[in-house]
C-alpha positions in Angstrom: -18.5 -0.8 -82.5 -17.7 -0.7 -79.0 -17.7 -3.5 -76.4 -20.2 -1.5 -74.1 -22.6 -0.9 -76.9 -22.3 -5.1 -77.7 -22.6 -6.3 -74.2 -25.7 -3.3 -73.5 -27.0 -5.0 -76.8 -26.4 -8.8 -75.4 -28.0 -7.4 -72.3 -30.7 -6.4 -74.0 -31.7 -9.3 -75.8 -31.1 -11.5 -72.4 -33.6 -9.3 -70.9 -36.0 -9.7 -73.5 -35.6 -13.8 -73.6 -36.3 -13.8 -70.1 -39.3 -11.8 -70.2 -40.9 -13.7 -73.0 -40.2 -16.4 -70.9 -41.9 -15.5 -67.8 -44.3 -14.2 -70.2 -44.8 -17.6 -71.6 -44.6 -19.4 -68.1 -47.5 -17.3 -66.8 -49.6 -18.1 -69.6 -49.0 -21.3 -69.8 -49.8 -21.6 -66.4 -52.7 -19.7 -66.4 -54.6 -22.0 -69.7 -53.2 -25.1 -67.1 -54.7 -23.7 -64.1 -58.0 -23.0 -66.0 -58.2 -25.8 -67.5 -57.2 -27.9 -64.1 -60.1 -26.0 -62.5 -62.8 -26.7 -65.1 -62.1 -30.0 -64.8 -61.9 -29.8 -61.1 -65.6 -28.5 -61.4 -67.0 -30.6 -63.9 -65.9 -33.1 -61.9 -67.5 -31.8 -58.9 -71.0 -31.4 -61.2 -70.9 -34.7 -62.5 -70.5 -36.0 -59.0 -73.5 -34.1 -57.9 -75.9 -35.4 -60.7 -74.8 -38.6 -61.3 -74.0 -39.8 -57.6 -75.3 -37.3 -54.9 -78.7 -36.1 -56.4 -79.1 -39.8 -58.1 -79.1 -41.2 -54.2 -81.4 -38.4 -53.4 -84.1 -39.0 -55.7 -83.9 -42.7 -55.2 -84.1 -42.6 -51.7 -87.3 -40.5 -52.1 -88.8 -42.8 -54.8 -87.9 -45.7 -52.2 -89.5 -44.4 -49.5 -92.0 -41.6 -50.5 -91.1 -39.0 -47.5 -91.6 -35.0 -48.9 -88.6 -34.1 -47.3 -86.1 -35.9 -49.7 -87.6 -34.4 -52.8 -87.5 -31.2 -50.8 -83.6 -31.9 -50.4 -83.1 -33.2 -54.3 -84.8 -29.6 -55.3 -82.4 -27.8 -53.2 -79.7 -29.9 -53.9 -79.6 -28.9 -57.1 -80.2 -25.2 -56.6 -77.6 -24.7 -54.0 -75.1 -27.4 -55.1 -75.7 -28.3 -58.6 -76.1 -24.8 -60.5 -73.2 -22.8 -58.7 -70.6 -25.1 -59.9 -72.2 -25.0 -63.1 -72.6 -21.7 -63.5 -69.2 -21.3 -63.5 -67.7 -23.6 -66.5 -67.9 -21.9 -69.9 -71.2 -21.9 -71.9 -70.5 -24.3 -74.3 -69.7 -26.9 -71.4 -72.7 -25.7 -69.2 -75.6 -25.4 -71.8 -75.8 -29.6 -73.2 -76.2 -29.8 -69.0 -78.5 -27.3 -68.5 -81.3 -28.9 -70.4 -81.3 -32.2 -69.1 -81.1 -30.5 -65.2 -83.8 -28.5 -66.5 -86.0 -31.4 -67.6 -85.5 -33.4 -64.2 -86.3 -30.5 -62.1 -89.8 -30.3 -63.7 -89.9 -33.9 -63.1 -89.1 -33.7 -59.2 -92.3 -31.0 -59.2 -94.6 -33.3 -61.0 -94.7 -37.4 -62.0 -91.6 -37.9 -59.6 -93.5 -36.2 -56.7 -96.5 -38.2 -57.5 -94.6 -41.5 -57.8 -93.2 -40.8 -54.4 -96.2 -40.3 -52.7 -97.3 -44.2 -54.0 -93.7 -45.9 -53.5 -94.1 -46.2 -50.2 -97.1 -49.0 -49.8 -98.6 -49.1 -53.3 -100.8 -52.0 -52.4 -102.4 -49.6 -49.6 -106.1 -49.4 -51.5 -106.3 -53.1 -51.3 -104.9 -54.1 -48.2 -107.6 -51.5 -46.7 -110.1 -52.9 -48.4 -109.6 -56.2 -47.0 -108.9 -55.2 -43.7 -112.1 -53.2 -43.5 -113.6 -56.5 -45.2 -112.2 -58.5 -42.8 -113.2 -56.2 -39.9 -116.4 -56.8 -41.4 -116.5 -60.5 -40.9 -114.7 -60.3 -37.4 -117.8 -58.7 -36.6 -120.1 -60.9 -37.8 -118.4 -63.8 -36.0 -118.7 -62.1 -33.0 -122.6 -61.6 -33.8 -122.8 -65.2 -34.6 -121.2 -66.1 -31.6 -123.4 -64.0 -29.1 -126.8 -65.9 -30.9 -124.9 -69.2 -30.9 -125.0 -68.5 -26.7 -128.2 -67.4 -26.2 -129.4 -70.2 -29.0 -128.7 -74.2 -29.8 -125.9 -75.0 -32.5 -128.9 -75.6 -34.6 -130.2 -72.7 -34.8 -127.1 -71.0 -35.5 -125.4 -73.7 -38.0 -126.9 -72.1 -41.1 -124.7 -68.8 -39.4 -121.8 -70.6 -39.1 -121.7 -72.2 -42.4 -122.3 -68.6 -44.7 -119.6 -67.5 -42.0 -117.0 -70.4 -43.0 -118.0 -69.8 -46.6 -117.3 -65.9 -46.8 -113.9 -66.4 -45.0 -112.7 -69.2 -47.5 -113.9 -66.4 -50.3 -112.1 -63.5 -48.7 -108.9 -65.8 -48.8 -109.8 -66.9 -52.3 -109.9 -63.7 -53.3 -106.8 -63.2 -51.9 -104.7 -65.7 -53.4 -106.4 -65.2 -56.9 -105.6 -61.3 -56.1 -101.9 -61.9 -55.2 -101.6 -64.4 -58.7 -102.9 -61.6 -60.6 -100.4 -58.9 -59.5 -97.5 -61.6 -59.5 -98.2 -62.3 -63.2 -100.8 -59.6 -64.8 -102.6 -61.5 -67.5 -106.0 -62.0 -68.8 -106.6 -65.3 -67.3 -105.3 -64.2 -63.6 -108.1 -60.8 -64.1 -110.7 -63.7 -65.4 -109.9 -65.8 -62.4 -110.0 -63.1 -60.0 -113.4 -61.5 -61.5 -114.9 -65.0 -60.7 -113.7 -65.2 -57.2 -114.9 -62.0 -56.6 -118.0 -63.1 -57.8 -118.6 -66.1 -56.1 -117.6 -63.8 -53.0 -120.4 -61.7 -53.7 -122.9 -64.6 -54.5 -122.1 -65.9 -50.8 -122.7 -62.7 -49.3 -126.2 -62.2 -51.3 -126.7 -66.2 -50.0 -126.0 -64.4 -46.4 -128.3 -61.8 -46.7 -131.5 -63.7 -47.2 -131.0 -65.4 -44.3 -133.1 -64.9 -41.3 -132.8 -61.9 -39.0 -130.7 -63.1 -36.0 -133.0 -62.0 -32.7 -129.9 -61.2 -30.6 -132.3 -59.2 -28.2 -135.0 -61.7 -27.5 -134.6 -62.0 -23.9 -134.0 -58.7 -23.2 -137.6 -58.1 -25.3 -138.9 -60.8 -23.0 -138.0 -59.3 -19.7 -139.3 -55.7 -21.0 -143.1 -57.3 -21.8 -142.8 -58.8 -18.3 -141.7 -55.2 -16.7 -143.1 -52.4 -18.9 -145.7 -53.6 -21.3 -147.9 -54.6 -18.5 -147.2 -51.3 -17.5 -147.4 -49.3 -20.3 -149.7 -51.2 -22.5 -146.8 -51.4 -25.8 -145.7 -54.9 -25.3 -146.9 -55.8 -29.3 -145.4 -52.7 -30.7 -142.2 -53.8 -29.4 -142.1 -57.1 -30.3 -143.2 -55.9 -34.1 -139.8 -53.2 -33.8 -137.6 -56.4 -32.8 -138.9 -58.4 -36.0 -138.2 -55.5 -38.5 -135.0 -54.5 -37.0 -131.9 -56.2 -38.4 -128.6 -56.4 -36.6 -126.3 -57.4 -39.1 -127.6 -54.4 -41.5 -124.7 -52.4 -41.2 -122.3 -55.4 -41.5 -123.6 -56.8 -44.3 -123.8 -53.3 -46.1 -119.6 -53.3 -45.2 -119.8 -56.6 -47.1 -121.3 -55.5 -50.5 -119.6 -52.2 -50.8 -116.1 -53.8 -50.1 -116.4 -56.6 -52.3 -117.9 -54.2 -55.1 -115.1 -51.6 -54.4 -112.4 -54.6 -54.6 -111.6 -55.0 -58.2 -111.8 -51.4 -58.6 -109.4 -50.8 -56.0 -107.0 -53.6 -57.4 -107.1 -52.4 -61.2 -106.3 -48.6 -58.9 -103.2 -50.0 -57.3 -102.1 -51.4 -60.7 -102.6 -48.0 -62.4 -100.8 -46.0 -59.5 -97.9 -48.9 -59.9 -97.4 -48.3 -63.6 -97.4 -44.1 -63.3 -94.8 -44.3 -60.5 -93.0 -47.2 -62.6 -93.0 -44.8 -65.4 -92.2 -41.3 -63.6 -89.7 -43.7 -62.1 -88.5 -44.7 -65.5 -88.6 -41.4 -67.0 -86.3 -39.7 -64.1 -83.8 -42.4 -64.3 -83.7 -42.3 -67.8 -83.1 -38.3 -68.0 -80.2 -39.2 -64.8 -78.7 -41.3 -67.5 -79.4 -39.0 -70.1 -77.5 -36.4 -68.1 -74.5 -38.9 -67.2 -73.9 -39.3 -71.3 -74.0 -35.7 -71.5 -71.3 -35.6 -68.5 -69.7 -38.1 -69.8 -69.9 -35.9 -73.3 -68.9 -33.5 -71.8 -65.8 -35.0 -70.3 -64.3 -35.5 -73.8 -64.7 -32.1 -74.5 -62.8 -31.1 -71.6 -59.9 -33.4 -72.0 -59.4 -32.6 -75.7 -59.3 -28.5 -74.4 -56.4 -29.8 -72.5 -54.9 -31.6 -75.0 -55.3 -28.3 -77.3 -54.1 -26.5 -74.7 -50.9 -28.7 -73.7 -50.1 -28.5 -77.6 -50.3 -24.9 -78.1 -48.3 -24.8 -75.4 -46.1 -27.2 -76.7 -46.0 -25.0 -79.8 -45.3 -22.0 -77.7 -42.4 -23.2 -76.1 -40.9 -24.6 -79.4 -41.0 -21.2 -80.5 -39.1 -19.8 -77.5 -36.3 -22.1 -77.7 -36.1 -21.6 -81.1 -36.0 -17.9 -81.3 -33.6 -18.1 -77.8 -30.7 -20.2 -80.4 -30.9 -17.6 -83.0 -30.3 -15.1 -80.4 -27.7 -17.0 -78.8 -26.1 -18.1 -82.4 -26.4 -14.6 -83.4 -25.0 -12.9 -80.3 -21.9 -14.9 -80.6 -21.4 -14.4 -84.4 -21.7 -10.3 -83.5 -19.3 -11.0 -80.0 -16.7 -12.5 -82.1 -16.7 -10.3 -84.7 -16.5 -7.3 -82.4 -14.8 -8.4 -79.5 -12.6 -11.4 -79.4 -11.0 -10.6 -82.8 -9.6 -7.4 -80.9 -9.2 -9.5 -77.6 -6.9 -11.9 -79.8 -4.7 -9.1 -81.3 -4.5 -7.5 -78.2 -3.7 -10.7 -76.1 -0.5 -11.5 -78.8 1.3 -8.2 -78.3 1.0 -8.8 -74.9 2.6 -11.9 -74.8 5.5 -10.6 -76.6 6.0 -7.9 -74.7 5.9 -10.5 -71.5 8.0 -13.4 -72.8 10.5 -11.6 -75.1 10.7 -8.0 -73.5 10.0 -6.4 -76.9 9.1 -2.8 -76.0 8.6 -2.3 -79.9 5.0 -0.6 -80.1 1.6 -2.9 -81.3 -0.2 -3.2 -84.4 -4.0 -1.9 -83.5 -6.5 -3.4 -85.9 -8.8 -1.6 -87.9 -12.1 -2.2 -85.4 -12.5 0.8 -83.1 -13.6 -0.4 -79.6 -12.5 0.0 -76.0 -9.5 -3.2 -77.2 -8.1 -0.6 -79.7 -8.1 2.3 -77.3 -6.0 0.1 -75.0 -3.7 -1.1 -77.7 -3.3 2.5 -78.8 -2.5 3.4 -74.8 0.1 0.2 -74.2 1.8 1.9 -77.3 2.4 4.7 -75.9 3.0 3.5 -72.5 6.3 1.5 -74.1 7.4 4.5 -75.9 7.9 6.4 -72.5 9.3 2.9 -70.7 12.0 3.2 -73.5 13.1 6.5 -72.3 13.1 5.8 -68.9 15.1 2.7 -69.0 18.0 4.6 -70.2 17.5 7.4 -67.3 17.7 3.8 -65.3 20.8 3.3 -66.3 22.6 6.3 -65.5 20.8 6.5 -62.1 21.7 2.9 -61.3 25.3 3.6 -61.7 25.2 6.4 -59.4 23.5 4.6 -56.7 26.3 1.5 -57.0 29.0 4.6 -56.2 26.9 5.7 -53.2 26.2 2.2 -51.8 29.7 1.4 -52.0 30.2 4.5 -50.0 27.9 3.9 -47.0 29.1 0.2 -46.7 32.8 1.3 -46.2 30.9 4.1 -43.8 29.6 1.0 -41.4 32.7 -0.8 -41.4 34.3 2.3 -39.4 31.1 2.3 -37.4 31.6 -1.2 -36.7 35.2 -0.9 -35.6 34.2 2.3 -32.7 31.6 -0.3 -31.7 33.7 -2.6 -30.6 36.4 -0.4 -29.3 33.7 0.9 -26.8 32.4 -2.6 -25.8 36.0 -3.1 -24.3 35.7 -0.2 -22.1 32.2 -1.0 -21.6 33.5 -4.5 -20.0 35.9 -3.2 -17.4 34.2 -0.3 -16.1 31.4 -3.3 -15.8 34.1 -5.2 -13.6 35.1 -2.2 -11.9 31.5 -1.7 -10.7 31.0 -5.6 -9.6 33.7 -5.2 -7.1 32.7 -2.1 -5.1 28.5 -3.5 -5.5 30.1 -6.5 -3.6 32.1 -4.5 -0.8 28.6 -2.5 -0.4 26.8 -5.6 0.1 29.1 -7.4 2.7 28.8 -3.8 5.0 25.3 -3.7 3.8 24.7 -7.8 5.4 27.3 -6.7 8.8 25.1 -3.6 9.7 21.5 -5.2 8.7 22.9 -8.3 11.3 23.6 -5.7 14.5 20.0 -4.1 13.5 18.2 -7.4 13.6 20.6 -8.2 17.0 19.6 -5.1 18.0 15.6 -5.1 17.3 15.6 -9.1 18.8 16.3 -7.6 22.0 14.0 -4.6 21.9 11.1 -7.1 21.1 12.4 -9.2 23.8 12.6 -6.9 26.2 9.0 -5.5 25.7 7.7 -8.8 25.9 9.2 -8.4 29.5 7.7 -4.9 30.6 4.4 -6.9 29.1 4.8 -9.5 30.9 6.1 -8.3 34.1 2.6 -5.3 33.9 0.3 -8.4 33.1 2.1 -10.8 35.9 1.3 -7.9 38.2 -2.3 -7.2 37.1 -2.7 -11.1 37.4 -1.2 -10.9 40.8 -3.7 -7.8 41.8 -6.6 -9.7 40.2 -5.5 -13.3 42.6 -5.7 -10.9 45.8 -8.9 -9.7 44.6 -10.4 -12.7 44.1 -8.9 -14.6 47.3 -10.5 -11.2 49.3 -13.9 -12.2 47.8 -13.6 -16.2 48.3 -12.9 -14.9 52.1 -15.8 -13.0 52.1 -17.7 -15.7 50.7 -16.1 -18.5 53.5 -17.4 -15.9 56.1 -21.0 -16.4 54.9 -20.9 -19.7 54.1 -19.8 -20.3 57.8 -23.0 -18.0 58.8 -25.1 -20.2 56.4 -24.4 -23.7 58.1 -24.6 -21.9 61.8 -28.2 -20.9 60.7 -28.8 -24.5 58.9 -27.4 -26.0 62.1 -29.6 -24.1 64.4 -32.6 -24.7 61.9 -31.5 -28.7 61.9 -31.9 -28.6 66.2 -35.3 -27.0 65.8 -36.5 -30.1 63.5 -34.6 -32.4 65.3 -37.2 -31.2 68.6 -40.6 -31.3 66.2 -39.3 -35.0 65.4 -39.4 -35.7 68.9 -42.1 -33.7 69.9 -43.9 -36.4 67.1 -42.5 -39.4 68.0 -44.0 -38.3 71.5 -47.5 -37.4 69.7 -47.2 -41.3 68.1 -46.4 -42.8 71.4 -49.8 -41.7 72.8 -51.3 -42.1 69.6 -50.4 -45.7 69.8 -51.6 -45.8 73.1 -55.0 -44.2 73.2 -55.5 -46.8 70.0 -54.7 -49.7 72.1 -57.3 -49.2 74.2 -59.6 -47.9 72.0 -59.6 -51.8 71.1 -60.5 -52.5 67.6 -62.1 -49.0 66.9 -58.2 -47.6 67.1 -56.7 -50.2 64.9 -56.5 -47.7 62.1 -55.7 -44.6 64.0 -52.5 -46.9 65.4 -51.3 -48.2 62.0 -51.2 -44.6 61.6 -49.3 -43.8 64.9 -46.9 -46.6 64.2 -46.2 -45.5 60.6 -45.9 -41.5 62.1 -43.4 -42.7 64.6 -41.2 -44.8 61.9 -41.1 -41.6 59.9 -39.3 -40.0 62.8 -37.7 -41.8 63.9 -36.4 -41.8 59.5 -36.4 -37.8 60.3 -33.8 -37.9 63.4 -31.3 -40.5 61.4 -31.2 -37.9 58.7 -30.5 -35.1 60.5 -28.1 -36.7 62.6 -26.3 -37.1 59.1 -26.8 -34.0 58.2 -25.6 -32.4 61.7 -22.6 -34.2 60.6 -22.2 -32.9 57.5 -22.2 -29.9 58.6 -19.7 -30.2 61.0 -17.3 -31.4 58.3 -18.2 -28.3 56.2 -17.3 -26.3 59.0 -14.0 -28.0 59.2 -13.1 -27.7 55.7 -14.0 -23.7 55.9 -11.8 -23.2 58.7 -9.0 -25.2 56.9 -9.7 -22.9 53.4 -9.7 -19.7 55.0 -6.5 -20.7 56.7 -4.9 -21.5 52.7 -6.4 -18.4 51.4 -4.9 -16.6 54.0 -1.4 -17.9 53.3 -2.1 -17.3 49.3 -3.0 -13.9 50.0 0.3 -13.1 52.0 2.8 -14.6 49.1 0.7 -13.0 46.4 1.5 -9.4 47.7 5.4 -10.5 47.9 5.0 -11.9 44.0 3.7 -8.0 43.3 6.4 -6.3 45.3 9.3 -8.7 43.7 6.8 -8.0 40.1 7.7 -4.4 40.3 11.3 -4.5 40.8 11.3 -6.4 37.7 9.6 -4.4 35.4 11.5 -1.4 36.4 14.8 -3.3 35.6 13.3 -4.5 32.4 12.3 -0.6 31.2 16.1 0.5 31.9 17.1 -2.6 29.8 14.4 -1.4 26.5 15.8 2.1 26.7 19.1 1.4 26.1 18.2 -1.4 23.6 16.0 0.9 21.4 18.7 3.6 21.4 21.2 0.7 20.1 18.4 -0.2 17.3 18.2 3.3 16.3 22.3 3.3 15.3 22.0 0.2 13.4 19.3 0.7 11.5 21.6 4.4 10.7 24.5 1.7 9.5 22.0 -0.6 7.7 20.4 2.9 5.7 24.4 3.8 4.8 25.0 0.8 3.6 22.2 0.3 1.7 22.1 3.4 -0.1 25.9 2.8 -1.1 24.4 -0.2 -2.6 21.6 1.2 -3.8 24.0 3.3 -5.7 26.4 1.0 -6.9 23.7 -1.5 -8.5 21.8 2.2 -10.5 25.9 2.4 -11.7 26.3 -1.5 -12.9 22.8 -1.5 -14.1 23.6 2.2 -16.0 26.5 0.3 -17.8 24.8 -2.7 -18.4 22.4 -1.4 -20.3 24.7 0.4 -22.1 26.8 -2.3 -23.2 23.7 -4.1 -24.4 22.8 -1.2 -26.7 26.5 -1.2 -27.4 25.7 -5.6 -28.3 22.6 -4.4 -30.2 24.0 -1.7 -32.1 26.9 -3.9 -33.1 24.7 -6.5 -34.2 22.4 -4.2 -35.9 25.1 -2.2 -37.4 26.8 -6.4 -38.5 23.2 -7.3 -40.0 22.9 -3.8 -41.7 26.3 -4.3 -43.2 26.1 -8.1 -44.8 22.2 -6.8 -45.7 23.3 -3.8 -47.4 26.2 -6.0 -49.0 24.0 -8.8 -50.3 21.4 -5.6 -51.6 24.4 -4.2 -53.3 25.2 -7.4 -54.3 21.5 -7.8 -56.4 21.5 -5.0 -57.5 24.7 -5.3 -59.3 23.2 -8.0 -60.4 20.1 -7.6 -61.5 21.1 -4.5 -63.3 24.6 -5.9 -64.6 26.3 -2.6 -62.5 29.8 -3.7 -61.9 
């Protein structure tokens, strides 16, 4: 069988494993993942009844408002039956019953029990509020007689009025005894204080009828009866008319209504203690189911971690036959033929047999090589004695070309003597070149110093000249402005006389000033401060232009003396041109004749330099040649000793001698 077909085959089976494995993963987290999630939502549904909607329905039982049943019932519609609806319906039908059962409850006794949780005692608390209401208002009819009356009159009031109230609290106690501790003897005991109550008020109502409005009948006969002519009818409509009818009515129909309403308040206690009862006892009912139910749930895990427990046995099971019978067929098949094959080999390798294998009898892709190696050494047997012969041949021309390079070695060297003197030969005429080359570049740098110099000359000779045109300018223009300066302080000095006669002219002005305030007497005191301090200024005015007038005179001076120096300036700068002139006609001639001496050296220098020039291409030309002469010596050196040491292994190797 061939390898292709085994390994296609152990392929195969590989792919299978692994699909039945994913296969097996997938369910097995599928059952997990349902099963997580049913318990997940039975969770979720047990919460709900036996926590949420238990707190809902007590809280409504507790205190009796419509709006927490309202929120039980929808509780469980919204909450309760979507989670349940989705668990399987062996789970979800044991729960449905109960859920059932406590809805209709919610509708009916547990709506009614509500309604009385929140003040059960309500009939008879009314009943003696309105009864004590009722007394209140006899007291306060009592007390308006006892006003208009003497404590006499009204004692037999006050007493039935004492009497009732210590009834009514009686009845009370006797009332709260019974309800603490229902029994036959509390009812008895309650009946008889009831009684006695009742007794009391009958005692009350044959009493005689108060006359509250007495007076106000008295003032009427005085007013209208005289008037009218009906004082007797009203006094008849005063005797019949009772005002503690209605209150005494109150009385009787209370105290008859009160053990009624007490045996009312027990039966309304006892239905909403049993709808009470019956709720929570189907809440617990459905927390056993739950709780059931719960088992239920957690052995369908257990089934399901078993099964696939079992499933996964199975897998690795079946995956060790495969893997014990894939190696049974692989070494049947493969490494039998892998062994022979690998044993030839190693002969063939360690002991150079060439002799052909033995192929065994299986026919795979092993055999076909084994056939193919055999035939491969047949033709390496034929070629090793064409080796042989060729070998031989190659020693015989090897031998050849290394004699071949020891001539080629021995011109070498012959021309690396030449090489060397024609090298010296070429060093001594670069070195003559380059002493003429140094003598003729030294009489062109003489030569170009004294150009430069000389044009520096001519330069400075034109700018000394300029300068000196530029001084006479400029001493023509400081005369001119001498001239009007002179003008100016004539004009300033002429301007100076005219304020030295104002200044006078004022002092004059104070004078008489001063004297027309004199004898003006005390109304010219000011006016003469005045004068006195106009004449001090002045007099201030003259001193300064005294000093000025001075001044002037010294600036006039000093004028005179400048224009005299400018003058004298003027004169030697036109010599300084004349003499500047003469110069720079002297230092032209000498720049001519310089450049023309520059010119022939630099002709010498460009001789010598291209002598040189040529002389270093000719010891450069041979100097590369005699280091391609070095290299090809030294190539053709290495080339020999290589191609000896080759020849040398090669012998070797292939036992050529």
């Amino acid at each position: 069988m061939k390898i292709s077909h085994v390994t296609r085959t152990t392929t195969v089976s590989y792919f299978i494993i692994a699909a039945m494995l994913v296969t097996l993963l997938l369910w097995s987290l599928m059952k997990f993942r349902s099963a997580f999630e049913q318990s997940d939502t039975y969770t979720q549904v047990w919460e709900y009844s036996s926590i949420d909607l238990k707190q809902q329905i007590e809280g409504y039982l507790s205190s009796g408002e419509a709006s927490s049943l309202q929120t039980a019932q929808e509780f469980i519609e919204k909450k309760i039956r979507p989670a349940l609806n989705t668990l399987p319906d062996n789970i979800k039908s044991p729960i449905t019953v109960p859920l059932i059962a406590i809805e209709k409850s919610l509708q009916s006794d547990v709506r009614a029990a509500g309604k009385l949780s929140g003040n059960p005692y309500a009939l008879i608390e009314n009943n003696e509020r309105q009864t004590l209401l009722s007394l209140d208002t006899l007291a306060d009819k009592v007390a308006l007689f006892q006003s208009h009356h003497d404590l006499q009159s009204a004692a037999i009031y006050l007493a039935s009025q004492a009497l009732l109230y210590a009834d009514l609290a009686h009845v009370s106690g006797a009332k709260d005894n019974y309800l603490d501790n229902i029994t036959a003897d509390n009812k008895q005991r309650l009946i008889e204080s009831i009684e006695i109550f009742q007794a009391h008020i009958a005692e009350f109502n044959q009493l005689p009828i108060l006359k509250l409005n007495e007076e106000e009948g008295t003032d009427s006969a005085d007013d209208l009866s005289s008037l009218m002519g009906w004082g007797n009818d009203s006094e008849d409509s005063s005797e019949t008319i009772d005002p503690l009818e209605e209150t005494k009515s109150e009385l009787h129909t209370w105290s008859s209504r009160y053990l009624k309403d007490v045996e009312s308040s027990l039966t309304n206690i006892q239905q909403a203690q049993a709808a009470q009862n019956k709720i929570r006892s189907q809440i617990n009912q459905l927390e056993n189911i739950l709780k059931a139910g719960t088992e239920d749930i957690q052995k369908s895990a257990e089934a399901t971690q078993e099964q696939t427990l079992m499933a996964f046995s199975v897998f690795v099971i079946l995956m060790i036959l495969t893997t014990i019978s894939v190696h049974i067929f692989q070494n049947r098949v493969v490494v039998k033929s892998a062994r022979d094959l690998y044993t030839a080999v190693k002969d063939l390798v360690e002991h150079q047999n060439i002799s052909t294998l033995k192929v065994g009898k299986n026919k795979n892709e092993l055999s076909d090589v084994a056939h193919y190696l055999n035939r491969y050494l047949e033709q390496i047997a034929v070629q090793r004695q064409q080796r042989d012969t060729e070998l031989n041949n190659i020693s015989i021309s090897l031998n050849e070309m290394l004699n071949a390079f020891g001539q080629v070695h021995k011109l070498s060297m012959a021309s690396r003597h030449e090489l060397d003197d024609t090298l010296n030969m070429s060093n001594q005429v670069e070195t003559l070149a380059s002493k003429a080359e140094v003598r003729a570049q030294e009489v062109a740098n003489y030569a170009t110093e004294t150009n430069t110099a000389m044009s520096y000359s001519v330069d400075q000779a034109a700018s000394l000249a300029l300068a000196n045109q530029t001084t006479v300018e400029r001493l023509n223009s400081s005369k001119k402005a001498l001239t009007s300066l002179s003008s100016s302080v004539s004009s300033a000095s002429s301007i100076v006389g005219g304020i030295r006669d104002i200044s006078e002219q004022t002092n004059l002005l104070a004078l008489n000033a001063a004297i027309e305030a004199a004898r003006a007497g005390e109304h010219g005191r000011g006016f003469a401060v005045v004068a006195s301090e106009v004449r001090t200024l002045s007099t201030r005015t003259q001193q300064s232009l005294e000093e000025i007038t001075k001044i002037f005179s010294q600036l006039t001076s000093a004028t005179d003396k400048l224009t005299q120096n400018i003058n004298s300036i003027e004169t030697a700068s036109i010599e300084q041109i004349d003499l500047t002139h003469a110069l720079g006609q002297s230092a032209q001639d000498i720049l001519e004749k310089s450049k023309q001496s520059s010119y022939l050296a630099e002709k010498a220098t460009g001789y010598a330099a291209e002598q040189k020039l040529g002389m270093n291409k000719l010891n450069n030309a041979v100097v590369n040649v005699r280091e391609q002469a070095n290299e090809s010596e030294e190539f053709m050196a290495g080339m020999t000793n290589n191609i000896k040491q080759k020849i040398q292994d090669i012998t070797t190797t292939l036992g050529i001698h």
